[in-house]
N, C-alpha and C positions, 0 to 999 in steps of 0.2 A: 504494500500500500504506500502511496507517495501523498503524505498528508502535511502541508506546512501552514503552521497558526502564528498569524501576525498579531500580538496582541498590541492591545490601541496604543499603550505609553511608547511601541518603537513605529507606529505609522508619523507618517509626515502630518504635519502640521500648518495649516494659515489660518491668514484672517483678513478682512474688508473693513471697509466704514470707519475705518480708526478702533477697530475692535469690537464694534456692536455685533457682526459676523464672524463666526470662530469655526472654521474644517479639523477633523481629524481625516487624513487620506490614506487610506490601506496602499491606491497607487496615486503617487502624485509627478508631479514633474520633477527632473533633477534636480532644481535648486529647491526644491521644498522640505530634502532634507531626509525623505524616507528611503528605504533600502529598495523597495520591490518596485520591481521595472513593467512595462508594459508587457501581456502574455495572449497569444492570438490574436484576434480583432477589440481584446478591450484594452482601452491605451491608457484611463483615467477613472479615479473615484473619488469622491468625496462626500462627504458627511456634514451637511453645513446647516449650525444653528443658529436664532439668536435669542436670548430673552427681553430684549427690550424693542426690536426690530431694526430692520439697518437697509442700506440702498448701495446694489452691485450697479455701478454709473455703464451707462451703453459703451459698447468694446464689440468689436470686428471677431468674426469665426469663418475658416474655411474651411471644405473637406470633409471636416467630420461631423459623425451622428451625436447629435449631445443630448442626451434624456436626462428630463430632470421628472421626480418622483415626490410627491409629497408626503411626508412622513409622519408630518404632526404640525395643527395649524391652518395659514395658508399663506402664500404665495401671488404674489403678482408678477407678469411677463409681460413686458414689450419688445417687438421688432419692427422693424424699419420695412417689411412688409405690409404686417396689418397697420402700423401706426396710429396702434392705442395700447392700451394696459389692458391686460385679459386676466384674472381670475384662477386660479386653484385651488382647492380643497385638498384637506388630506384623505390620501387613498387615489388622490388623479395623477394622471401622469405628462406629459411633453414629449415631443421630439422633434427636433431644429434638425432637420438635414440641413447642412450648411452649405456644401453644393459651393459654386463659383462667388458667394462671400453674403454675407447678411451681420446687420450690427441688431444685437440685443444688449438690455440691461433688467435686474432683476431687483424686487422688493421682499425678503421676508419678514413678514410679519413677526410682531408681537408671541414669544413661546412658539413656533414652530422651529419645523427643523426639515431638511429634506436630502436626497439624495441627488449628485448630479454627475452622470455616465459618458463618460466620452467613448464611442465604438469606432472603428476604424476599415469604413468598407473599403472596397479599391479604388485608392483616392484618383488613380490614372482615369477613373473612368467620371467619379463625382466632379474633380475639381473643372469640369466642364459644364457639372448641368446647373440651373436654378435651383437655388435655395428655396425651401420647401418648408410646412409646419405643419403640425396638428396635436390639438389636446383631444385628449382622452377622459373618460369621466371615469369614478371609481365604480359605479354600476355597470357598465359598459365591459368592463373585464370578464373574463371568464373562469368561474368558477368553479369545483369541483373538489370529491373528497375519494380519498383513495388508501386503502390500507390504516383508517382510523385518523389521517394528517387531509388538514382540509389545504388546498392550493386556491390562489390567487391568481390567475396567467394574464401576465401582459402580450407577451408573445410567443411565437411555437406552439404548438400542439391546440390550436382553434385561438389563442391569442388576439384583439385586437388590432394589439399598433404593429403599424408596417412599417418595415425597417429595409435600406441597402445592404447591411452589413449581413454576411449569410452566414446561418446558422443558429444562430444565437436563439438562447430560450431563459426567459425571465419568470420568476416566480415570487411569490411571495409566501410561505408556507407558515401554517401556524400546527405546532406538535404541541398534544396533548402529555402531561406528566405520564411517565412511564419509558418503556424502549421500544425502539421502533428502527427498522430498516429501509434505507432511500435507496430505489436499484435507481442504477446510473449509469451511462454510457463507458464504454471506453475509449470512445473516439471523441469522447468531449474532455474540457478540463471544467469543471466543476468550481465558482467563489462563492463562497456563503458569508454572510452579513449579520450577523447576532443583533437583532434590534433590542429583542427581550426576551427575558428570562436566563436561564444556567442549560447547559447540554456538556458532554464529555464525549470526544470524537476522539478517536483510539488513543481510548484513556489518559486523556487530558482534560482538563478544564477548560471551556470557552464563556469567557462572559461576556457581558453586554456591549458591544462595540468592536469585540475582536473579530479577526478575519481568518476566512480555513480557502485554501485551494488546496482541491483535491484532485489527481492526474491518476490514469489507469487502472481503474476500480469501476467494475460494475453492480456497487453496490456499497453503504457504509450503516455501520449501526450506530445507532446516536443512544444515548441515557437522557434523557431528559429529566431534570430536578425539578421541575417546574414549568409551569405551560408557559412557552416559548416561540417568538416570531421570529423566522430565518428568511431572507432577500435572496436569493439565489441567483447565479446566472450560471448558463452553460455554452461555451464557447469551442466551438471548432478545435480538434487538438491539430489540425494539417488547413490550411487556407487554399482555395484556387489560386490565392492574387500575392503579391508580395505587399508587407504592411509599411506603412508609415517610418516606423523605425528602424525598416530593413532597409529602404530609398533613401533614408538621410542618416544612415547609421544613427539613430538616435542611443 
């Protein structure tokens, strides 16, 4: 089994707004500070809160798919497409194909907090076309229970949001107290997100905000101590295209 647990105190770290916006990043960019590098088509994560609210000022995106996920709260988005301030709820989601270039900036609110994903399709092909948008509602998702673990699907397997980047399958899973087995591909690499609760993944400790990828396993048993919400992504473990970090050696 190839399991490595990034816990939160060695993920990168930032912040906005003079501080009113605070990331922990499982992956972030070089100068952010963390270890873990970009791995198949995800190239970025972050974990961005604030408790009093704060304003990400409008900045340029190219190329890549950027999901943002609302976690707790809400959120406002603008881009220079729609050119107005649009709304999220926690439980909705975003995706900015960013395509030949589009400038957005961000509002979060007051006690929330959100995820925000940068995927990496083949930019040889994106960094041609128009930039793209569309929110998702948290109803609109697809839902379903399987083996006593109720899932969340944004995308893959009857998912929603449509995405360039290929392969990819987003989850949001909530594990009931007790043990429970997740079957999982081999040909995927598996990141999990500990939003809440306590789980032990081969007999370790994971708490709240640590990060697990998991490679060449079809299958992982979890202990859950407590009822528990896990983010999931699963990512191509071989691409058709060469990624971002492979074209500029990043």
């Amino acid at each position: 089994m190839s399991v490595k647990i990034i816990k939160e105190q060695y993920q990168a770290k930032g912040a906005f707004a003079g501080g009113l916006i605070l990331e922990n990043k499982p992956i972030g960019f070089p100068q952010d500070g963390g270890n873990q590098k970009p791995y198949s088509n995800l190239f970025y994560w972050a974990n961005a809160w604030s408790d009093k609210g704060g304003l990400i000022g409008e900045h340029p995106h190219k190329f890549f798919e950027i999901m943002s996920f609302v976690i707790e709260g809400e959120i406002e988005h603008y881009d220079n497409k729609f050119d107005r301030w649009l709304p999220l709820s926690k439980g909705d989601a975003q995706i900015i194909r960013a395509g030949n270039g589009i400038t957005h900036a961000e509002k979060i609110k007051e006690k929330s907090r959100m995820f925000q994903i940068w995927f990496d399709p083949n930019i040889q092909e994106t960094m041609s076309k128009p930039a793209s948008y569309d929110d998702y509602k948290s109803e609109e998702m697809h839902y379903f229970e399987e083996d006593g673990i109720t899932y969340k699907n944004y995308t893959g397997n009857g998912g929603p949001v449509k995405m360039d980047a290929e392969g990819v399958v987003i989850n949001e899973i909530m594990l009931p107290k007790g043990e429970h087995t997740l079957k999982l591909n081999d040909d995927k690499i598996y990141s999990f997100y500990l939003i809440k609760g306590s789980i032990m993944v081969d007999k370790e400790l994971v708490a709240e905000n640590d990060f697990v990828i998991i490679e060449d396993e079809n299958k992982i048993d979890l202990k859950v101590a407590q009822e528990s919400v896990v983010f999931t992504i699963a990512n191509p473990k071989k691409l058709n295209h060469k990624t971002y970090s492979e074209l500029v050696r990043f």
